[in-house]
N, C-alpha and C positions, 0 to 999 in steps of 0.2 A: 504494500500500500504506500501510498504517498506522503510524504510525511510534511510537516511546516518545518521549514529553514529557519533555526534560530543562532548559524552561529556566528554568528555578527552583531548578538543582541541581548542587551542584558537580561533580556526574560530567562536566558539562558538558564540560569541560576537557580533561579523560584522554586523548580520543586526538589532539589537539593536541601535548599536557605527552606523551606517550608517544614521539611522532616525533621533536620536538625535544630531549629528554631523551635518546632511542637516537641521533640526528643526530652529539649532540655528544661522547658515548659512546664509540660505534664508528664514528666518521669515516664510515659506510656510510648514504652517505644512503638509495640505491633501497632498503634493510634495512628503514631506520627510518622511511620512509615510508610501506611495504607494512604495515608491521605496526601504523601509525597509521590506514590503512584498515583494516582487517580487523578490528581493534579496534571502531572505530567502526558496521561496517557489520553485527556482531551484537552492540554492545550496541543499536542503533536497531533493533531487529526481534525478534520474541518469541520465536523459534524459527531455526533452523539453516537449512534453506529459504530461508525470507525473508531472511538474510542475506546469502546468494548471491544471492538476487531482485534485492537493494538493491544488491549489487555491478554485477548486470549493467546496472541503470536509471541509476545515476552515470554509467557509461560509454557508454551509448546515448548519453545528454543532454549527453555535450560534443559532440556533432553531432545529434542532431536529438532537441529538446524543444518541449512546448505546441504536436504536432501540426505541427510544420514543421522541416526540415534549417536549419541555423546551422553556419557554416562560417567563424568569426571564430578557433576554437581552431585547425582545418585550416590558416588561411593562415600564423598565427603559427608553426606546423613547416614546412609548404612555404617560408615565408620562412628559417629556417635551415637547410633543405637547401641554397635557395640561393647562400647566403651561404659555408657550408662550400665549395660548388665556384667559388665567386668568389674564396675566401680562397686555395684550392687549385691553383684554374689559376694566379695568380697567383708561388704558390708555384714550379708545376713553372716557369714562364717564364722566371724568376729576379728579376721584376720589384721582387719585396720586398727581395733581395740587391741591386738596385738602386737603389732606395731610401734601403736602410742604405748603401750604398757614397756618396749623393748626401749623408745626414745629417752621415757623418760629415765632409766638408768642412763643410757649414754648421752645424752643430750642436756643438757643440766638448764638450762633456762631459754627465754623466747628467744633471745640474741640468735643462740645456734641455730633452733628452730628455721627461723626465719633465713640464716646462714647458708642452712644444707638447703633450701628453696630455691635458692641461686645459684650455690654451685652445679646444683643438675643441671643447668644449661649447658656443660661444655659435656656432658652425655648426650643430650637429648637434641645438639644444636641443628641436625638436620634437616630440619623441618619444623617450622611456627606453626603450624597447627598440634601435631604431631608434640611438642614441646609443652604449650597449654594446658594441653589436654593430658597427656600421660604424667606432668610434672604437676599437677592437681589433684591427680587421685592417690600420686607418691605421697604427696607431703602433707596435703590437708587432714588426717589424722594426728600427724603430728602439729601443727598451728595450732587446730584447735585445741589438742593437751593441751599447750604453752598459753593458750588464749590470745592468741596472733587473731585480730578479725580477716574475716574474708576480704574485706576492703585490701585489706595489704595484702595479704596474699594473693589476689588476683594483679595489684600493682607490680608484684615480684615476680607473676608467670609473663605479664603482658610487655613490661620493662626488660625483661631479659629475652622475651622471643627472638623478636623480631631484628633489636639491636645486633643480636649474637649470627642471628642467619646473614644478613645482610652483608657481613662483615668477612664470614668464610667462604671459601671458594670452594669447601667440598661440601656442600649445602645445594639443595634444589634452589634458593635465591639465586647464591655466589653462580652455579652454574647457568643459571638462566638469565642473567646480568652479565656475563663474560660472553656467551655467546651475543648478547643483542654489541658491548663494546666490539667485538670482533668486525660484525659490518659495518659500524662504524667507521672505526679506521681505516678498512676498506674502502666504504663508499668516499671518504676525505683523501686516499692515497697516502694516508700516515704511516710511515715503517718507522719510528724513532721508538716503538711500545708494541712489546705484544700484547693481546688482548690479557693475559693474564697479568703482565708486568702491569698493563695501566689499571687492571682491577685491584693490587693490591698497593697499588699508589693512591687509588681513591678509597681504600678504606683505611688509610694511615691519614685522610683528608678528613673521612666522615665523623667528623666533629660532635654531633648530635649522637649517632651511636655508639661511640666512646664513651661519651661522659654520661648517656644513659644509664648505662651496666655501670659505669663506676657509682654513680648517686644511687646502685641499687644497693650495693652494699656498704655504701657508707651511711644507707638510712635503714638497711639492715642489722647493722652494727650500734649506730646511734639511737636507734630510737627517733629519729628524727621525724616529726608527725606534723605536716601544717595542712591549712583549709580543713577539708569535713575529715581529711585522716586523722585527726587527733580524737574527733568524737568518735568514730568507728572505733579504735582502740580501746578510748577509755569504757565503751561499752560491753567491748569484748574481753576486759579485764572486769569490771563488773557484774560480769555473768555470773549465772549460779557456777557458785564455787564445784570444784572434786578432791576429792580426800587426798590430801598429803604424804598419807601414812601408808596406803594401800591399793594396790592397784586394784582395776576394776577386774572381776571372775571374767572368762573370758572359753571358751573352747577353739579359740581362732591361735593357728600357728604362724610365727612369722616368716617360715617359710613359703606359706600358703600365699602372702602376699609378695615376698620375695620374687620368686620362681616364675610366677603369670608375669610378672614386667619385664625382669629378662626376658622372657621368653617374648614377650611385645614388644621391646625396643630390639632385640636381636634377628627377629621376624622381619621386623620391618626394616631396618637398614638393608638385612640381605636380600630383599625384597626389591629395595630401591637401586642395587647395585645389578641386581639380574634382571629388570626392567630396560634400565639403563644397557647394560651390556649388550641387549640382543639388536640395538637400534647399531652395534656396533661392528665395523670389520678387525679391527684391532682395538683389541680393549684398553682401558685407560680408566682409574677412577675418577679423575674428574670428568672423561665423556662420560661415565657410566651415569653421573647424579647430574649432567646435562641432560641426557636424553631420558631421564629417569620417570617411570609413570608411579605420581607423587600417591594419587588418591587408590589407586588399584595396590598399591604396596603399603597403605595403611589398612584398606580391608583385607588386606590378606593379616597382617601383624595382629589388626582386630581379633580375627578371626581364632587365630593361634593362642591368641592371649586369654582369648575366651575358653578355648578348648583346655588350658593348660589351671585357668582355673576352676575349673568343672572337677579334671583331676585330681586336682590338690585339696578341692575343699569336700571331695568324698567322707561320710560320716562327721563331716563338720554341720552338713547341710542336711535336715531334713528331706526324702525325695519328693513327697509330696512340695515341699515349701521353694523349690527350684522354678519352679511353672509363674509361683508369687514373684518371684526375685527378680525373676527376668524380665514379666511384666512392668512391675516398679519399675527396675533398671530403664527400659523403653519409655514407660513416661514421665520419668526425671528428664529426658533430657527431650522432649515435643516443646515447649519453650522456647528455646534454642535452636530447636528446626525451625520453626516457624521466623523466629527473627531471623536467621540463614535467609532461607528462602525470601522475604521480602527484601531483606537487602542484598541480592543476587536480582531480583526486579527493580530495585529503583536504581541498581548500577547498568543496567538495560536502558534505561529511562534516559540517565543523566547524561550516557552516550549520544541516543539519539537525539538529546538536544542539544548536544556539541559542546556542552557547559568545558568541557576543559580546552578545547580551543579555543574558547571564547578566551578563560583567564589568560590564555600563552599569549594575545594578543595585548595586554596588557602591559607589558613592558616593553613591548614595540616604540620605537623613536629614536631619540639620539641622547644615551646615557653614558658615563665615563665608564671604559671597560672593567675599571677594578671593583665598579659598585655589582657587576654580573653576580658573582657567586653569590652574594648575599641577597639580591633579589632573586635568583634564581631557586634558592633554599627560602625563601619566603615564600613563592607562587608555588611551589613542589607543595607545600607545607598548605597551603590554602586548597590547592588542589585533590590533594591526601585528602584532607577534612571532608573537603566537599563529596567525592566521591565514594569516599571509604577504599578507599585501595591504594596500596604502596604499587604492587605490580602493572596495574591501568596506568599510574603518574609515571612510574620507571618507564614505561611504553610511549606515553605520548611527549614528557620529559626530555630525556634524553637525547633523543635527536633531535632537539629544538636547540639543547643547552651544546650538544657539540657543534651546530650549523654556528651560533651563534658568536660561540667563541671560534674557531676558524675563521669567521668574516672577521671580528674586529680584533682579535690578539688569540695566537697560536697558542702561547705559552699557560695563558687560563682555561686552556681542556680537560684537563686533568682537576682541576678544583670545578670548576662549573658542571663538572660532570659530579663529581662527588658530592657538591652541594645537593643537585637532585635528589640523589639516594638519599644523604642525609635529611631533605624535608621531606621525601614519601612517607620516610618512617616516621618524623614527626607528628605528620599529620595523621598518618595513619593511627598512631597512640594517641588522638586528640579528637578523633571521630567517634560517635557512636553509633555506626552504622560499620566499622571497619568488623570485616573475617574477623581479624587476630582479636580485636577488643570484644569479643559476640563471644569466639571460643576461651578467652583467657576467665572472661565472666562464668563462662560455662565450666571450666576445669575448676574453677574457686570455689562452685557452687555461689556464687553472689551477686546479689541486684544488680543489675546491668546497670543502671545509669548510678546506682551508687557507687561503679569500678568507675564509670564516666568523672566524675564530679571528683572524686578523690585522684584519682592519677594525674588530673588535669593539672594542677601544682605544680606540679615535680615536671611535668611535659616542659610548661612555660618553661620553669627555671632553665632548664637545660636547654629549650631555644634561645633564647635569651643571649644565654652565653654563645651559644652555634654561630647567632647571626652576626655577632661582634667577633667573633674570630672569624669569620670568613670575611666581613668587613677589612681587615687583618691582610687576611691571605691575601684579598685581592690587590691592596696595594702595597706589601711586601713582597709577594711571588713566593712567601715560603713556609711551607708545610707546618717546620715548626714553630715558627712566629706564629703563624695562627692556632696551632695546638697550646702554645703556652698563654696566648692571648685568653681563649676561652675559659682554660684551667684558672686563671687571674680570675677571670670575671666569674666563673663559679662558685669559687672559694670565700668569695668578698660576697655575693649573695648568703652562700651556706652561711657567714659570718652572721651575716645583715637579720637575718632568720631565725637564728639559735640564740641571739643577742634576745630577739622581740619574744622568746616564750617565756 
């Protein structure tokens, strides 16, 4: 069908600004997402009809577009069915009260808690979904021992995702970002970088994802709590107390919860490497996790994970009460499908009405080349937000921000390209409509727009600092002038902050 032309027009915007504007409104996200489709899907159509038309074609095409079924959105919900009755069974076992019963001899207070939440990112780093979600069902028995609220705990799965993918190159990100630099340089005629050399030049640039992960555990460590994180804490130390003296009775082994994760993070990497391998004539780990099929190699990990705790929690689980369990499991996490799926429609939406062209055009004219990076990580960053996707802004991004810099200065490719990355990600942690912020709420078990409101903080600070060291970069031309640039201004914030509690 026909659609109305808006990318030259600020209406552009409106049913983006409309969702996130009702999101943040009336805390109702499925509300404020419903009505940023609907919005969208009769202003793009000239009549009342073709609006409905347009609704039902959005929805076909998250499973079958351009003439053939695609079944990459399908794995991404089967995969959190899964995981609900892997979280679940575990649940009924007692295995998780296992767990927390084991933490609390070795784990001695929230600090660690909160500690080992973060170090599983450099296990879990090959995949932001996949990280969320598996690093949510690890550690949220133990948080809540400690009385970590789920506010922070969803801040520490969402804050370490994405930062940590972005930044590796044996990562379905790092690979699928080297591949898009690779034509790049190609299409410019650039031999001074290979795609890999310039990828890990830009992630020694990305500013924002550095001092992320660093502010994750330096406010893992400190206690560092502002805006609504301070009340989410203090209410989740408030909570009804648990005994000091004794652990709770328990028939759940810690092996039982052990064993399924291995066995689902071990699943699924080899999953992503023999996916990846077979697109391949000569193997190579990082083709393997370029070419890797990301969603099909977590329902299979699902899968195993599920099976291995089925295994393990033999005689822990009543058999009748397996049928309940897995039930539950399924609809803990229909919530979460449902927010998925509409923002998987309103990113349908925001395309077809050109909204992120429109922004690219905004910094069209005549501007001093060293102010690029930092506008560039501005509109990446506004983009993110609006769309909810780091991966759609690294697509439309990037080859704006390489055109841009090879017209007016060679030597700002490598930052203006990195700036990108760095504001997809920000914005992406600043959206409430983003994958990563949907599935980190969903791995925490916690109100979506309560992770929204609380992480938002800690987002700013750290742009903050981002956009003044690339301010930095741009007009020193060097790396570390602007990493220590931002680390100043971070520091002198964290000061400014810990001063005013």
């Amino acid at each position: 069908m026909n659609l109305i032309d808006y990318s030259s027009s600020i209406w552009s915007v409106v049913p983006a600004a409309l969702a996130l504007i009702l999101a943040i409104v009336t805390r109702k996200v499925l509300l404020s997402l419903g009505v940023g489709i609907i919005v969208g899907a009769f202003m793009l159509s000239s009549d009342i009809p073709g609006g409905f038309s347009y609704l039902k074609d959005i929805a076909v095409a998250l499973v079958y577009a351009d003439g053939e079924f695609s079944f990459g959105k399908v794995q991404i919900l089967i995969f959190l069915l899964l995981l609900g009755i892997f979280t679940s069974l575990l649940t009924y076992s007692g295995s998780n009260q296992a767990f927390a019963n084991w933490a609390k001899k070795h784990i001695k207070d929230r600090r660690g808690a909160k500690l080992l939440t973060a170090c599983l990112v450099f296990v879990t780093f090959i995949d932001d979904y996949f990280h969320s979600l598996a690093v949510g069902a690890i550690a949220r028995p133990v948080t809540d021992k400690f009385k970590v609220s789920r506010a922070k705990l969803a801040y520490i799965l969402d804050s370490t995702a994405a930062p940590m993918c972005v930044l590796m190159p044996v990562s379905s990100w790092g690979a699928s970002i080297i591949a898009t630099i690779g034509g790049l340089l190609a299409t410019y005629s650039i031999t001074e970088y290979t795609a890999m050399s310039a990828f890990i030049s830009m992630s020694a640039m990305n500013f924002y994802a550095i001092f992320a992960l660093i502010l994750v555990f330096i406010v893992s460590y400190t206690s560092l709590d502002i805006g609504s994180m301070a009340r989410f804490e203090r209410a989740a130390l408030n909570a009804e107390p648990q005994s000091e003296n004794k652990e709770v009775e328990t028939k759940g082994r810690v092996y039982a919860l052990i064993l399924p994760i291995l066995v689902l993070i071990i699943t699924t990497v080899t999953s992503m490497i023999y996916t990846g391998a077979e697109a391949l004539e000569t193997f190579s780990l990082l083709g393997a996790f370029e070419n890797t099929n990301v969603n099909l190699s977590l329902v299979i990990g699902g899968s195993a994970g599920v099976i291995a705790v089925i295994l393990c929690t033999l005689g822990l689980i009543k058999a009748e009460d397996y049928p309940k369990a897995i039930w539950l499991g399924c609809k803990s996490m229909f919530g979460a499908i449902a927010i998925l799926v509409l923002a998987w429609l309103i990113s349908s939406v925001v395309k077809d009405m050109h909204t992120g062209d429109y922004l690219s055009t905004l910094v069209a004219g005549t501007i001093d080349p060293a102010f690029l990076p930092a506008i560039l990580f501005a509109l990446a960053t506004v983009m993110a937000f609006a769309t909810g996707t780091s991966w759609g802004t690294f697509g439309i991004m990037l080859p704006i921000a390489a055109g841009m810099a090879v017209n007016v200065d060679a030597t700002l490719l490598i930052p203006c390209m990195s700036a990108v990355m760095a504001g997809a990600v920000c914005g992406d942690h600043c959206s409430p409509i983003s994958d990563t912020t949907i599935l980190s709420s969903t791995g925490a078990q916690c109100n979506h727009m309560d992770h929204v409101t609380s992480q938002l903080p800690y987002a700013i600070l750290v742009a903050v600092a981002s956009a003044i060291g690339y301010l930095v970069l741009g007009f020193t031309k060097s790396a570390l002038t602007g990493f220590v640039a931002t680390a100043v201004i971070m520091a002198i914030l964290l000061i400014v902050l810990k001063a005013k509690k």
